[in-house]
Structures are given as C-alpha cells and as structure tokens.
N, C-alpha and C positions, 0 to 999 in steps of 0.2 A: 952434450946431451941435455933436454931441457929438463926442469925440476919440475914436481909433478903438480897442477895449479886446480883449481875449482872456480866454476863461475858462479856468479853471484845468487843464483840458485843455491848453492852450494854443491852444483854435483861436480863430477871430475869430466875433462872432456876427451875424446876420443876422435881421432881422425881417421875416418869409413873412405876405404880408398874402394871405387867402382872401377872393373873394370870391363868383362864382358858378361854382366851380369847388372847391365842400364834397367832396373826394374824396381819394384818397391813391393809388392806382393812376393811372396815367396823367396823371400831375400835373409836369408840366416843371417850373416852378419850388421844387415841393419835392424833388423828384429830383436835379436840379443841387445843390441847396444840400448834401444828403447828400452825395453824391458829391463834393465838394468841401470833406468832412473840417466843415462850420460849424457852428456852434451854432447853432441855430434857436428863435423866438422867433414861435409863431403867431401870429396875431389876427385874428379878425374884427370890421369896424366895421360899426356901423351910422350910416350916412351918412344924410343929410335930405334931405327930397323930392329935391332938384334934382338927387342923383346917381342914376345910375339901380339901382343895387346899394343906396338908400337904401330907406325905408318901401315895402312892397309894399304888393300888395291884401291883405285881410284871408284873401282864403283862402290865397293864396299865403302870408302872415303865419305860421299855420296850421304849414304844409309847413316852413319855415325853423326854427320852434322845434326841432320834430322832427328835420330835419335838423342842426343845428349841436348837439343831444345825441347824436344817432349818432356825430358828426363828434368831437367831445370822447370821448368812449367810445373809438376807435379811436386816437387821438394817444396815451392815456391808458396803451395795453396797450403802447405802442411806448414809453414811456419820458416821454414831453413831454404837453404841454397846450394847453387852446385858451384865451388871454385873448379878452375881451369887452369894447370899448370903443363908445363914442358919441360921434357928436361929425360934424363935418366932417375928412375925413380929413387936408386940409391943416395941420389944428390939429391932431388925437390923432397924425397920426404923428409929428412934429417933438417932441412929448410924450413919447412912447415911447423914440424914439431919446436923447432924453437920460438920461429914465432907465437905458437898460439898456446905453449908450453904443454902442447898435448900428453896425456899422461901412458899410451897408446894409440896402437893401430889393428884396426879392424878390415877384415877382407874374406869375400870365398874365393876361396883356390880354385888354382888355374893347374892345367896339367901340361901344356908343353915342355918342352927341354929346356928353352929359354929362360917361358916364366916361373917355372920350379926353381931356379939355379937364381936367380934375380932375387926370386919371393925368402928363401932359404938365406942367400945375403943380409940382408934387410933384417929379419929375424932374427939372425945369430947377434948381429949387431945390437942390437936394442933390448934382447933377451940379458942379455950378460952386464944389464944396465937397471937390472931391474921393471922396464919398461913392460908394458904388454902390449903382446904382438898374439891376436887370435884370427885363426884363421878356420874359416867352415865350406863343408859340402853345397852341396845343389847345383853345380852346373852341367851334372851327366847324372845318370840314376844308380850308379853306383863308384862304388871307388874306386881306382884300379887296382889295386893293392887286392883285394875286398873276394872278388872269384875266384876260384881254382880249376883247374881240373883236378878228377877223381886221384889223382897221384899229386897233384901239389904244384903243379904245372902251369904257369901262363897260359891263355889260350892261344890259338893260334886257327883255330878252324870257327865261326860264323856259329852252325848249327849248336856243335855242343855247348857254346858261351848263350845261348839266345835258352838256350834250356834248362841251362844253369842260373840264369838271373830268373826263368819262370817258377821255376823249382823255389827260390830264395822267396824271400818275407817282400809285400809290397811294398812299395816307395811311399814312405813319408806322407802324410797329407800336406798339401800347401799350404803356408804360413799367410793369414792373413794380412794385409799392408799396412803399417801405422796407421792411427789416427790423427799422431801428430809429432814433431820430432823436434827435441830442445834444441835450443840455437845458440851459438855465443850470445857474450856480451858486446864483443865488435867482431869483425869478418876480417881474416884477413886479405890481400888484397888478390885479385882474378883476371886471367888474362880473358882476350877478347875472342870468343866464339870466330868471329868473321875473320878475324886476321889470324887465324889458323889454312883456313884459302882450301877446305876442305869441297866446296862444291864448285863444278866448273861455269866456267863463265864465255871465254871466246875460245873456240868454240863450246856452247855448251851441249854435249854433249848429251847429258844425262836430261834433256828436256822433257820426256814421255814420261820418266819414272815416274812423277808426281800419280800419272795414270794408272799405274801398276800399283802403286806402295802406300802404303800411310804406316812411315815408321813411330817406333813408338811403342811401350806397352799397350795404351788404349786399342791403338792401329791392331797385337798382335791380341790382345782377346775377342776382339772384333772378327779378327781371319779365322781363329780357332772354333766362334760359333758359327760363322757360317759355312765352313767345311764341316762340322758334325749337321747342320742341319741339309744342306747339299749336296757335299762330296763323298761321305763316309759310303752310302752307301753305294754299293757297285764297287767298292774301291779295291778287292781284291782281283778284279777282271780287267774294269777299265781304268786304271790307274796306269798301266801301260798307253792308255792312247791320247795321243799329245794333242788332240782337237777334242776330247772330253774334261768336263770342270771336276776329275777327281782325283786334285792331288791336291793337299794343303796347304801350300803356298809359305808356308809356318818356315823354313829355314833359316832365310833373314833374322826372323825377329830370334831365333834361336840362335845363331852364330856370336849374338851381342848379347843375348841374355835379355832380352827384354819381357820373355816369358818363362818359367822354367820347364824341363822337360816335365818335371813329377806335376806339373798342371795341368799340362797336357794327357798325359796318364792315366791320372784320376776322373777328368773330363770326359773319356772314357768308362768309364766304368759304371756298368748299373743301362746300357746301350743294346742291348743282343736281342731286347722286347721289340724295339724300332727297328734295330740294323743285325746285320747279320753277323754273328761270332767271326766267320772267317776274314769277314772285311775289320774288325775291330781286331783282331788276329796280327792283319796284315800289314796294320796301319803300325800297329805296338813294335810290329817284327822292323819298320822301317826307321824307328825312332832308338830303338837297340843298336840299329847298326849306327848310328853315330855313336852310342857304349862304343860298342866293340873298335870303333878306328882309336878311341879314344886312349882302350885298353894297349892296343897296339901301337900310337904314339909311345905313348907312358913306356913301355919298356922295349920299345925301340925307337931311340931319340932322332934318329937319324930316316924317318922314314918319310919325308919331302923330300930328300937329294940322293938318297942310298937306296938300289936294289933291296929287298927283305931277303931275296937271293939271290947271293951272288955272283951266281953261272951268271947271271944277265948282265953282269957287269962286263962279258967280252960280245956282248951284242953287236953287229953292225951296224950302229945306224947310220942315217943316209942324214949327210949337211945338207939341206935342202929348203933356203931362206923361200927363194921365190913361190916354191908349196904349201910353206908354212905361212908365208902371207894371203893366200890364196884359202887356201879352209881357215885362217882367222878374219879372212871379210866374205865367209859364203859366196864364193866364187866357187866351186869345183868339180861342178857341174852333175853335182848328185842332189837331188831336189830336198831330200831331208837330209842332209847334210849341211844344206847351204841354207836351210829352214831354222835349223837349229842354231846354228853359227850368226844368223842374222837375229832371231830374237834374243839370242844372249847381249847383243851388243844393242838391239832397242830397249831391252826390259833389264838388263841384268840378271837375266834369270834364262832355265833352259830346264825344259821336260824331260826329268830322271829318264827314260825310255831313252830320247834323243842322244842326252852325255853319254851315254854306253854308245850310241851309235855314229856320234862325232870322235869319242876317242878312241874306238876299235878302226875309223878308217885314218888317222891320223898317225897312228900306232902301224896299224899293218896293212895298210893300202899307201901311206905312203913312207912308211919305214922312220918316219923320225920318231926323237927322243920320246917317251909318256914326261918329261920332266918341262920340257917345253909347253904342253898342253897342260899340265899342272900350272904351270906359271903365268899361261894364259888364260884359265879360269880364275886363278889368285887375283886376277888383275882389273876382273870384267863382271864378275858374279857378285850380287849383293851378298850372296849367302857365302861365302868363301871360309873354310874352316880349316885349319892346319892339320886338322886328323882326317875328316870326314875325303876332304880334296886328295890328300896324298894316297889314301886306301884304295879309295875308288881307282883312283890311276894306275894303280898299280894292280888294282884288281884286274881291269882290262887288261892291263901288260904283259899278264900272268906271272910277273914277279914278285908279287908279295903274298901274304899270306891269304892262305884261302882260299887265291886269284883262280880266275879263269882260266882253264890252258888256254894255252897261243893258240892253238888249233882253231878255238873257236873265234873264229874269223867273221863278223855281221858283213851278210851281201847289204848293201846300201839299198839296193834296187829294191830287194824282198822285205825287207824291214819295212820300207816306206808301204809298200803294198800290204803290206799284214798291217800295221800299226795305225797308219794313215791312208785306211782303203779308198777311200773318195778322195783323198788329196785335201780336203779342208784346212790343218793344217799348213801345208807347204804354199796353197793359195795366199794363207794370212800373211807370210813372212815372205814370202819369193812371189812376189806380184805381179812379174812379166809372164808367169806362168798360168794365173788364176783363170783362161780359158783352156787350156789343155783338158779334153776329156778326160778323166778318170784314172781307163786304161792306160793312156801312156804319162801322166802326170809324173811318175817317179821312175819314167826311163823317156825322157824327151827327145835323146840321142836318135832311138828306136821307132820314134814314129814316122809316116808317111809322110813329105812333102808337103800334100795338101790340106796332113793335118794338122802340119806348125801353123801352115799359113794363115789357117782358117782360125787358129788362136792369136796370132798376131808374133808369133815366134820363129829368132833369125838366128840358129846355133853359131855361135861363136861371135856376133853381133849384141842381141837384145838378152841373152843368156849362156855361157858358156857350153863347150863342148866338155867332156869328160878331162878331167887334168889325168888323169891313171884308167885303164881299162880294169878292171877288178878283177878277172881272172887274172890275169897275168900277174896282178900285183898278191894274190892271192898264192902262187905259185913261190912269187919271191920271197914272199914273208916265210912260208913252209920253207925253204931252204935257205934260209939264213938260217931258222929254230934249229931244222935239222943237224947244221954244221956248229950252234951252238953245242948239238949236244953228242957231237961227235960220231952221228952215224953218215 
C-alpha cells in the first residue's frame, strides 16, 4: 500500500476513478474532491467482462470511444487529464496508487451485482489501511436501499415506487462543474485511446452514427434542450409514435452518465406555463422507470439471466437460430418489425413503442428465449443498461416483476396501423416498401397483385413473406402459457 504523499501545492492527491458517470457537471465525487482543496488524479479503466462498467456491446463500444474523447477534451481545458488503463480494477487501482502515492480513491457508485461486489473489494481493502475510499450518489435519483413500501418491503410493482419517489423530498439540485481541477506534479503514464480498437473499422459498421449522435456531455445537454423546446410537448400522446420527434433521445448519454438524471429532472421543473403538467408527468414517469429497473437489479442480482419468476423457468422455448437471425436483420416480414430491427442496427437506437413491439413478437410470435433479445439489444443499442434492458425484457415476457401478462400478445399488423398510420416510419427503415399505399403498408402479404406491383413489390423476392402467421403463433404462445400453468 502506498504512503500518503502531497504535491507541491501542498495538497494530498486523490485518484477520481470515472466510470458511467463521463461528466463534470453534477459529478459528486469530483466535486467534493475540488472542494476539498486535492489533487486529482482521473482514470478510466476498462474492466473485463465480469464487471459491468467492463467490455460493452459494440455499439455501445462505439458511444464510449466518443465519449471518453469528449470527456478528456473537457478535463484538458480545466487544467488535468484523463489516464486510460486496463486491467481488473482491483489490480490497476493498487497500481496506480503506488505509483502516484495516492492517498485515496474517489467514485460514485454503481449498483450492479458485479460492480457492487468489485467496488466493496477495493474498499475493504484500502479501508483497513487507513486509506480513503469515498464513494457518492447521482447515478439514479434515488438509492436503492432508500424507498420502501408502506410495510418495509422492496418494491416490486412500477405504480406504488413511481408514487413513492413522488411523495419523497426532490432530487438534489445539480452540482455545478469545476472551474478548475488541481493537477499533479508529473502524470502518470496512459494508455492509448486507439489501441483499445473500440470503433469499427472493416467493416465499419457504425458509419451513420456520427448522424444520429454527438456523444459527449456538450452532445447530451444539447439533446436535453432541444427536446424541452421540441419534444416535450405532445409527449404524453405522441411519444408512442415512432415517426414523431417526441421522444428524448437522452438514454445514450444517460447509460454513461454523461448527464445526470437529477439534471434532467430539475430541467423540468418550473415547464407546466409552456407545456403541459401531463407531458412533464410523463416524461418524469419515464425516467423513474429506469429508478425502478434499477431498484430491481439491486435486490435481484440476477435479473439479466434469471426469470424474477420462476414458473418461467420450465417455459418451452423454441431453438430457433434461423428466426432469430431473421427478426435480428428485419427480415420477417412484418413491416414494423423489420422497421425497428433495421433502424436499431443503422442508428443504434430504436422507438420505446417499436422494443415492446419487436420483443413481444420475438418472445411470442416466435417462441424464443426474452434472454436472446436481451442480449441482442446488449449488443447493438447505444443506450444498453443492465437494469433498464433486463426489466423491460422481461416485462414483455411477463416474467418479472410488474410484467405484462403473456396474454398480452402485440398483433404486428395493428400496432403498425395504430402507431404508424401512414406508414412513415416503416418507409424510413424498410425502403423496398416506401411505395405501398398506406392501407396495406403493414400487412403487404394482404394486398392485391396489382398493388405490389404498382409499388414495385415482389413478396418473397424484393421483401419477405411472413416468416409465422400471427394467429397461429398467437395460439401457440397461449398454450405453451397455458401448459405452463397447468391448466
């Protein structure tokens, strides 16, 4: 263990580990460390699979590049810098601290399984050495520990947690961002952004993003005013419709912490004169529900890979690679289905509305696992969350907490017709279709002859035919449920 040193300022230094929390506004633990006169000593590590702040999906991969050179850009004009290490954190940070004889380690917590069980390591370690090890709130709006139900109970149902955090005291004002942040006397040494090989190259893949994203805190306060001056309003109505601009775009930069939620929050507030209570309602109810997956990771550590019930654990599902590659490249001949599935994999992103509609036909149109489509938004989504992704999944599945019953089964066909009544949408993303009338736009199976032809459409040629007929599959999922539950 290192002995405790001061730089030539005289202060003592501290090493500010970041890790989905790439931000300088509303940053506790860099905040505190200013404030308390210390030298500070960045770093971001890149952790291996097992922690959860370790290897992302590739697209998320993608976003981090981007982000952690925003994030060094910003440190950069303040005076200090971002080191870049690898490694297992219990190994680089013990590494670091001798090199630069840090005298502490500063961080806001994380709530996974992993990185609680990591971060608690590290801590007990260095704790019993005298060292300090602080660690602070802000990455959800509450703590999970923090709510109860009226008996003293975890939550487990959406509404009464969403009532219970409104009931409670508001969220913290945001922390303004240094001014300026003490620096060593020397740096220690930093590995090389590029040769982490975080953005794809042959093929690159991810070449549109630049057109969707500008990662970044700049990037996310940027998104955040122009969905309060854009999108907010109407947002309780048409936030469901995936060819309207009213949904915030904000999750990205939230999955990294580039914004805080209580920013967003507060951003909010003082808005009901311009917009209306129920869309500022709506919007808040949307941002709780990442709380609430949150609450639900945190005291159910297993809820990426484990039913939350587990009757579903003797489900039937169906092995079914060729399907499953098939709705993962918008092949399946449901036009928002294959809308959604394609702009996921042009943009990294995909309309809240559409995920329910991609993973209820995925789930019970064609019977495979909700764990497989968890793992394939893990993989593809900028915004990819270990709480938020595993909930929703399972909220479709009707296996976790809260969930939807199975019952509720999305027709593909009616969805796209309610949601995306003109077809706009499904035009943007499924383009061999963008002459189909209206009418049959989200059932192309169903129309006349004359009026593929006269769109320029050749079923099972220029756009597939149905891979599952939906009644039937409709039928099958009900009696699988059924035989789950023994009637």
């Amino acid at each position: 263990m290192p002995s405790n040193t001061t730089s030539a300022n005289g202060s003592k230094t501290i090493i500010l580990w970041f890790r989905k929390d790439l931000r300088l506004q509303d940053n506790a633990a860099l905040s505190t460390a200013v404030s308390q006169g210390l030298t500070i000593i960045p770093v971001y590590i890149r952790e291996p699979q097992e922690a959860a702040t370790g290897p992302l999906g590739a697209a998320q991969a993608w976003w981090l590049h981007h982000s952690l050179t925003a994030l060094s850009a910003s440190l950069e004009k303040l005076g200090s810098r971002l080191l870049l290490r690898s490694g297992p954190a219990q190994e680089v940070i013990p590494a670091l601290m001798a090199e630069t004889g840090a005298s502490g380690i500063y961080w806001n917590r994380r709530y996974d399984p992993n990185g609680i069980a990591i971060d608690k390591q590290i801590k007990e370690a260095y704790c019993q050495h005298g060292l300090g090890v602080k660690s602070f709130a802000g990455q959800i709006l509450h703590e999970p520990t923090r709510l109860k139900t009226g008996a003293g109970n975890n939550f487990r149902v959406y509404t009464p947690f969403w009532k219970a955090f409104e009931a409670s005291t508001e969220p913290p004002e945001p922390i303004p961002a240094p001014q300026a942040i003490a620096a060593p006397d020397a740096w220690p040494s930093s590995e090389d952004l590029k040769d982490w090989k975080l953005v794809p190259t042959k093929p690159n893949w991810a070449a549109r993003f630049p057109e969707f994203w500008t990662p970044g805190e700049d990037g996310a306060h940027k998104r955040l005013a122009a969905f309060i001056e854009n999108g907010l309003a109407g947002y309780r109505t048409l936030r469901d419709s995936p060819d309207k601009p009213n949904v915030s775009m904000l999750s990205p930069h939230l999955a990294l912490g580039e914004i805080s939620p209580a920013t967003i929050w507060h951003a909010t507030r003082g808005l009901t004169d311009s917009h209306s209570a129920e869309d500022v309602i709506h919007f808040r109810k949307e941002l709780i529900w990442r709380d609430f997956s949150y609450h639900l990771l945190f005291h159910f550590p297993a809820l990426r890979n484990k039913n939350w019930n587990p009757k579903f654990d003797a489900f039937p599902w169906r092995d079914a690679p060729e399907a499953l590659e098939k709705w993962q490249r918008g092949q399946t001949g449901y036009p928002i289905v294959d809308a959604g599935m394609r702009q996921l994999w042009q943009t990294g992103f995909m309309h809240n509305r559409v995920r329910m509609i991609t993973a209820s036909f995925l789930i019970k149109d064609l019977l495979i696992d909700w764990r497989e489509g968890e793992r394939w938004f893990r993989d593809t989504l900028v915004d990819a969350d270990p709480a938020s992704n595993a909930a929703s999944w399972q909220w479709v599945a009707g296996s976790g907490a809260d969930a939807a019953p199975f019952f509720r089964i999305f027709n593909p066909v009616s969805q796209g017709e309610k949601f995306d009544p003109e077809g706009q949408y499904v035009r943007r993303f499924v383009p061999e279709l963008k002459d189909m009338p209206a009418k049959f736009i989200h059932k192309p199976s169903e129309a006349p002859f004359a009026v593929l032809k006269e769109a320029g459409v050749s079923l099972g040629k220029t756009y597939p035919l149905p891979i599952v007929d939906h009644g039937k599959a409709r039928d099958a999922a009900m009696a699988a449920f059924q035989g789950l539950r023994g009637e």
